[in-house]
DRENBA-6391 format. One line per 5 residues: number of its first residue (from 1); their letters; for each residue x, y, z of N, C-alpha, C. Coordinates in nm, 2 decimals, always signed. Example, Ala and Ser with C-alpha at 12.3 -4.5 7.8 and 13.67 -1.06 7.14 Angstrom:
2
1 = as = +1.32/-0.57/+0.78/+1.23/-0.45/+0.78/+1.32/-0.33/+0.78  +1.28/-0.22/+0.71/+1.37/-0.11/+0.71/+1.29/+0.00/+0.79
This chain:
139
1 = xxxxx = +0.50/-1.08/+0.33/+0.62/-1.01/+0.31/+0.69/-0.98/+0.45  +0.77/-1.02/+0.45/+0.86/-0.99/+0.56/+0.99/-0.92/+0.59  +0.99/-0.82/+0.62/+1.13/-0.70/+0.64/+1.21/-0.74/+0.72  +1.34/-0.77/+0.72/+1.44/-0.78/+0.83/+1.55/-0.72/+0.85  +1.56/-0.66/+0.98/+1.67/-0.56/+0.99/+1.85/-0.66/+0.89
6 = xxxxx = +1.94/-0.58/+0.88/+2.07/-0.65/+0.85/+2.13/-0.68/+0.98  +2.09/-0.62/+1.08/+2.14/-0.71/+1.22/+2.07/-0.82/+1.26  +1.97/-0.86/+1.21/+1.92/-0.97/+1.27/+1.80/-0.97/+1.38  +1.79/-0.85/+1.43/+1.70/-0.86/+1.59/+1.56/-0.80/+1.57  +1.59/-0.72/+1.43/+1.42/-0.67/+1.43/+1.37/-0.71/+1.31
11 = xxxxx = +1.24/-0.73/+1.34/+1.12/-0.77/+1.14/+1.00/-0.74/+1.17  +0.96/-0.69/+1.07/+0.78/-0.62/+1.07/+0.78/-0.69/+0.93  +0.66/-0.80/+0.97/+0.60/-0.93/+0.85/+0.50/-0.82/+0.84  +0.41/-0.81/+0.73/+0.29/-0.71/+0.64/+0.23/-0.84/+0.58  +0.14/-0.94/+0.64/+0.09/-1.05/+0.52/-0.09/-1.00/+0.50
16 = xxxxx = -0.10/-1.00/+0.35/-0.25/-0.99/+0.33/-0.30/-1.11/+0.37  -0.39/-1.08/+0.43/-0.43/-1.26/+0.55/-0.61/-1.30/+0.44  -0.66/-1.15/+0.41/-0.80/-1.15/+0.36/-0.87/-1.06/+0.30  -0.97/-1.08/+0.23/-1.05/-0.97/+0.16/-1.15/-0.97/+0.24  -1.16/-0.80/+0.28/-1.29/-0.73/+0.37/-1.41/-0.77/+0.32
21 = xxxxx = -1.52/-0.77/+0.31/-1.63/-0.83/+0.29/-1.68/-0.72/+0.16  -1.63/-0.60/+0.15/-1.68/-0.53/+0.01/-1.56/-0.62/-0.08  -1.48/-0.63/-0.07/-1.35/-0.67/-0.17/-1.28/-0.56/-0.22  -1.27/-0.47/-0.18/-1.18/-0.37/-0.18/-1.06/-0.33/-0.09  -1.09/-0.33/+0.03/-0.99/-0.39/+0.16/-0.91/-0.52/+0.19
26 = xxxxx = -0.81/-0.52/+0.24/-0.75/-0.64/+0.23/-0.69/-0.61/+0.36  -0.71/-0.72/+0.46/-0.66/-0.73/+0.60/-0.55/-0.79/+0.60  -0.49/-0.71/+0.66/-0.37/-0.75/+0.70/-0.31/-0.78/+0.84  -0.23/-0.90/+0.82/-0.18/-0.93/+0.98/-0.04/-0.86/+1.00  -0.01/-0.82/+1.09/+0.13/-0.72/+1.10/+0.17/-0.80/+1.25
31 = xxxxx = +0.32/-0.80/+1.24/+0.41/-0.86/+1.33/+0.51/-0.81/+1.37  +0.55/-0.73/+1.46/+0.62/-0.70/+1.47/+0.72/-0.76/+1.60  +0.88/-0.75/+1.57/+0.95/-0.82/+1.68/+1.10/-0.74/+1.65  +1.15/-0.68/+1.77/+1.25/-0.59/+1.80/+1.34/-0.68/+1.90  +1.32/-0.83/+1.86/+1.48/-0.93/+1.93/+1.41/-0.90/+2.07
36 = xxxxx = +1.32/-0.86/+2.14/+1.29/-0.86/+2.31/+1.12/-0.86/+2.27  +1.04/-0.78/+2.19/+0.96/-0.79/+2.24/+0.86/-0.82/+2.11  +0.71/-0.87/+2.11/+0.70/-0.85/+1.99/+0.55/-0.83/+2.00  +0.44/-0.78/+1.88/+0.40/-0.69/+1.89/+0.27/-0.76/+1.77  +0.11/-0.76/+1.77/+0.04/-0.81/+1.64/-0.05/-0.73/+1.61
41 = xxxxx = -0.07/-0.71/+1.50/-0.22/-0.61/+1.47/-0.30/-0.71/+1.34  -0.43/-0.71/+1.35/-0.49/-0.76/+1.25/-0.61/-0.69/+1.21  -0.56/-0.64/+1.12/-0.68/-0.46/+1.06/-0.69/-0.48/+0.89  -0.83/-0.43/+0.87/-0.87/-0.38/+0.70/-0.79/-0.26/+0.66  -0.63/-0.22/+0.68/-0.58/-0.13/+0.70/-0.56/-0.04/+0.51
46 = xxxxx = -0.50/-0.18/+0.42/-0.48/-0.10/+0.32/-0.64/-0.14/+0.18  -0.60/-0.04/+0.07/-0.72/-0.10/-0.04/-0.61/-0.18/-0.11  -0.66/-0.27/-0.25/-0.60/-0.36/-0.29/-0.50/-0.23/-0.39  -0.53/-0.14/-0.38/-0.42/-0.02/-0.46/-0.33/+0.00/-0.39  -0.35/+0.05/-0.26/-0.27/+0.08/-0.15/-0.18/-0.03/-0.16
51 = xxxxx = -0.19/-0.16/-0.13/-0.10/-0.25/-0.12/-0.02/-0.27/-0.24  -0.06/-0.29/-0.35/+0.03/-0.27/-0.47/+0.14/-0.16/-0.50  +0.06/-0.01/-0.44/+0.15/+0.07/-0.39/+0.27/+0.07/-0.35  +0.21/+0.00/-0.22/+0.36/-0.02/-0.10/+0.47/-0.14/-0.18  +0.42/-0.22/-0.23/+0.52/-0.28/-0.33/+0.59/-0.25/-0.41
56 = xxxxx = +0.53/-0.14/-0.50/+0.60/-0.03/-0.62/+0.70/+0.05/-0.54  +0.63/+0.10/-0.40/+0.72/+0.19/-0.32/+0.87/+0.11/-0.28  +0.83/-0.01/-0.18/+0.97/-0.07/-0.17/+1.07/-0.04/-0.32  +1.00/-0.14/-0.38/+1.10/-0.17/-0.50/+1.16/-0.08/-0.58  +1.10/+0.07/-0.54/+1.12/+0.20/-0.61/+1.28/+0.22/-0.55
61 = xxxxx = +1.23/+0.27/-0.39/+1.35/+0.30/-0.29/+1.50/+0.21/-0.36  +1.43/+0.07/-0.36/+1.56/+0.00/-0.35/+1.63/-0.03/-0.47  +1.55/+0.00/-0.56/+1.61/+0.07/-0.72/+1.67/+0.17/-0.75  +1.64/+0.26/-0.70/+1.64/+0.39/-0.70/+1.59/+0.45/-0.83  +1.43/+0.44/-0.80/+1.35/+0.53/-0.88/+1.26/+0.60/-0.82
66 = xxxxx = +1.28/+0.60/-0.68/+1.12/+0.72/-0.59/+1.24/+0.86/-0.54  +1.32/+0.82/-0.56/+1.44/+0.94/-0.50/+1.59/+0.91/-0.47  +1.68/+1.00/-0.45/+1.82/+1.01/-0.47/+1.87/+0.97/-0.35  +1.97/+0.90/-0.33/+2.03/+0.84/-0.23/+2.05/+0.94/-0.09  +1.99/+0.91/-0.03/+2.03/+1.00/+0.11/+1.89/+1.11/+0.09
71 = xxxxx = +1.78/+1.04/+0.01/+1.67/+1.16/+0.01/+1.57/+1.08/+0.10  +1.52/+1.14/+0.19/+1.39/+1.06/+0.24/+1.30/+1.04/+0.18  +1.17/+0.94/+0.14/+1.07/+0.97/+0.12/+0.98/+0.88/+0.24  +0.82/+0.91/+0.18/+0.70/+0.84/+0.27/+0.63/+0.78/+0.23  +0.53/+0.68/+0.24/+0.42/+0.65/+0.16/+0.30/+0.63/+0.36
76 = xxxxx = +0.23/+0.72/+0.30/+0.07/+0.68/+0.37/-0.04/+0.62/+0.30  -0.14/+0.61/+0.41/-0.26/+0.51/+0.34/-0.36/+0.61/+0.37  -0.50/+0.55/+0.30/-0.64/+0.63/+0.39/-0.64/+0.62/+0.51  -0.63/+0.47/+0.60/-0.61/+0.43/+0.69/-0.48/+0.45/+0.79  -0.47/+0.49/+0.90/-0.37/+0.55/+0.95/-0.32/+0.46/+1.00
81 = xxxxx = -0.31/+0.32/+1.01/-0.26/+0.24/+1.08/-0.09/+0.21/+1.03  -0.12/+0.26/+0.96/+0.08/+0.16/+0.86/+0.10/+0.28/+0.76  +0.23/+0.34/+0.86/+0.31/+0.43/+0.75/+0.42/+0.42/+0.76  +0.50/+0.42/+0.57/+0.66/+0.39/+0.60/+0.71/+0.53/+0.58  +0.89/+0.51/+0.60/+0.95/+0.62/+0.53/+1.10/+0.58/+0.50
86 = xxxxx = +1.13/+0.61/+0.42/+1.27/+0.54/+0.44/+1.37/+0.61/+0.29  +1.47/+0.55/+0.29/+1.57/+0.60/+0.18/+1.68/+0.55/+0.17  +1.76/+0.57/+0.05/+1.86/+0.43/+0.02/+1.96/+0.49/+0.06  +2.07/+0.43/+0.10/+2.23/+0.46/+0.14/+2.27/+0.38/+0.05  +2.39/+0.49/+0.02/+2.45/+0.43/-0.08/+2.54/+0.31/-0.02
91 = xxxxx = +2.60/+0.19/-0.12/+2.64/+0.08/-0.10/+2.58/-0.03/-0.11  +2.43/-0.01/-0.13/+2.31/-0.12/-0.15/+2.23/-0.15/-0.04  +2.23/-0.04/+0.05/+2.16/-0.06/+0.20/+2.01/+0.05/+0.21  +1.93/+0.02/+0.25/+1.78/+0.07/+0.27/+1.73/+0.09/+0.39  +1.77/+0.25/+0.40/+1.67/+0.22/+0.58/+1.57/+0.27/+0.60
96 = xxxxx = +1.45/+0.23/+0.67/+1.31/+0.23/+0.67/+1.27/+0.25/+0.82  +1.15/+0.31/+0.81/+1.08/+0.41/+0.92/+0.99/+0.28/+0.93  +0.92/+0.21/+0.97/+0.74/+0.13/+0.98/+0.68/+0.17/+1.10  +0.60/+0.25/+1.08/+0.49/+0.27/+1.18/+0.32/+0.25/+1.20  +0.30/+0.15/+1.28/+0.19/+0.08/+1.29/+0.13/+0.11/+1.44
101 = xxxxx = +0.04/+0.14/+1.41/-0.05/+0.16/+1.50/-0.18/+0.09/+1.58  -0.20/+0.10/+1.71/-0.26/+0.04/+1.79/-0.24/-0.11/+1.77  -0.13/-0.13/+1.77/-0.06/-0.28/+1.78/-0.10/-0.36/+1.92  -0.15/-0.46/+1.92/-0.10/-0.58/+2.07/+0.02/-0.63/+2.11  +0.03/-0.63/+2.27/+0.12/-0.64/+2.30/+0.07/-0.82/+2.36
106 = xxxxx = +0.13/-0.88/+2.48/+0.11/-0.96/+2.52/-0.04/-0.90/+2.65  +0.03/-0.78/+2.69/-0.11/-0.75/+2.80/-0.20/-0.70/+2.73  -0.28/-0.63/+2.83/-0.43/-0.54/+2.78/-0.34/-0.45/+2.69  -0.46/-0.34/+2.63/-0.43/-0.24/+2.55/-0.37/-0.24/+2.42  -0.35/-0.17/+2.38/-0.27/-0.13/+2.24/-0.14/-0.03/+2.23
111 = xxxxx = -0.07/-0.03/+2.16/+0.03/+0.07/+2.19/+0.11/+0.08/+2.03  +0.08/+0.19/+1.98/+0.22/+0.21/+1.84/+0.33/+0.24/+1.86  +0.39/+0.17/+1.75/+0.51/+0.10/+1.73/+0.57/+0.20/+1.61  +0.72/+0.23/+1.57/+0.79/+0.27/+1.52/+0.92/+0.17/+1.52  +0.91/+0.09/+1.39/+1.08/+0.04/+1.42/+1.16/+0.11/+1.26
116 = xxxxx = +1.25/+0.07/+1.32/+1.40/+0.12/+1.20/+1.42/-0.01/+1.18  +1.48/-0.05/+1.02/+1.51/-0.10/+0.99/+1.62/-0.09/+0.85  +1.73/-0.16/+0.87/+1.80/-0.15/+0.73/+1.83/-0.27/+0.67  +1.81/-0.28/+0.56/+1.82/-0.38/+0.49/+1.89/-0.36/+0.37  +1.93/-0.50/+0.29/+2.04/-0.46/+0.16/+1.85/-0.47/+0.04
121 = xxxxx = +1.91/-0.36/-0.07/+1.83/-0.36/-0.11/+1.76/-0.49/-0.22  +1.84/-0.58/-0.19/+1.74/-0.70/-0.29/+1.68/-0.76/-0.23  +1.68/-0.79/-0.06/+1.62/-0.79/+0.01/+1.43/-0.71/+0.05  +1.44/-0.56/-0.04/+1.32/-0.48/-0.08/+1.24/-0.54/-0.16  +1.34/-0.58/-0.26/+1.30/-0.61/-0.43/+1.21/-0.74/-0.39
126 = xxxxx = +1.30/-0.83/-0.33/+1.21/-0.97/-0.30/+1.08/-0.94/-0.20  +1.09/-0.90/-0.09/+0.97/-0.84/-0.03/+0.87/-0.77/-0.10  +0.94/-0.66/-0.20/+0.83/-0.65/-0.27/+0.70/-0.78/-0.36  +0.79/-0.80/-0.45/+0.78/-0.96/-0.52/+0.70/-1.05/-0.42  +0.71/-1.06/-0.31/+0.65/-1.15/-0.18/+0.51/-1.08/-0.16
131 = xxxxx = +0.48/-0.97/-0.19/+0.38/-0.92/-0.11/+0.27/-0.91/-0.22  +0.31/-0.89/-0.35/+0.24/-0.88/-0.48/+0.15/-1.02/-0.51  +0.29/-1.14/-0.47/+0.27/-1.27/-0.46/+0.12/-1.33/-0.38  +0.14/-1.26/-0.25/+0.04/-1.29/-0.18/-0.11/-1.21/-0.18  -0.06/-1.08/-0.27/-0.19/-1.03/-0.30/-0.29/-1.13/-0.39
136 = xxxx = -0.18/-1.14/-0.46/-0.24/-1.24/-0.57/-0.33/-1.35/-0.56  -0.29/-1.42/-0.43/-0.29/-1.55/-0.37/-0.45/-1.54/-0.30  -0.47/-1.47/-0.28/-0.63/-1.41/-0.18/-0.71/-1.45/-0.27  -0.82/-1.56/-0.18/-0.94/-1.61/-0.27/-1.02/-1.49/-0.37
């Protein structure tokens, strides 16, 4: 699943890459790129609920069935690595909070990341659909 701002310069990819060795967990590779710099995490971050979640969640926002245009909402995990927030503007635009944590950079260490992103909302709808897809797809 891949998010892209409507300008073009920022995307935070979310791909389920694997199932954790219980099969409950599903690892995910996270990408992030803000047009200058870009950014990878590869963690057992959500359960296979969680991720179906975040899919209902997109497609909720960009429907408008999690809340009223110009309302914020959030979704968290058990795992603290990946939390959104975001809310629709009216006109068919979606803008979203992603924050991931202890991300790679190109040097040593780790560092969390917060991008903004807006997107038109069918844009959510397919990402959602994309990520369901790929749940699916896991041996």
């Amino acid at each position: 699943m891949r998010l892209q701002d409507e300008g073009g310069d920022r995307s935070v990819e979310l791909r389920p890459a694997a199932d954790e060795d219980d099969g409950e967990r599903v690892v995910v590779e996270a990408l992030v790129d803000d047009g200058e710099r870009h950014w990878s995490l590869t963690e057992a971050c959500l359960t296979h609920a969680e991720a179906r979640d975040l899919a209902a969640w997109l497609a909720g926002i960009a429907e408008d069935t999690t809340a009223a245009a110009d309302e914020w909402t959030s979704l968290t995990f058990e795992a603290n690595a990946l939390s959104l927030s975001g809310h629709r503007i009216p006109g068919g635009t979606v803008e979203l909070r992603i924050a991931l944590l202890r991300m790679h950079a190109d040097g040593p260490g780790t560092t969390d990341v917060v991008v903004g992103l807006r997107a038109p909302q069918d844009h959510l709808v397919a990402a959602a659909r994309d990520l369901l897809a790929e749940l699916d797809a896991l041996p």
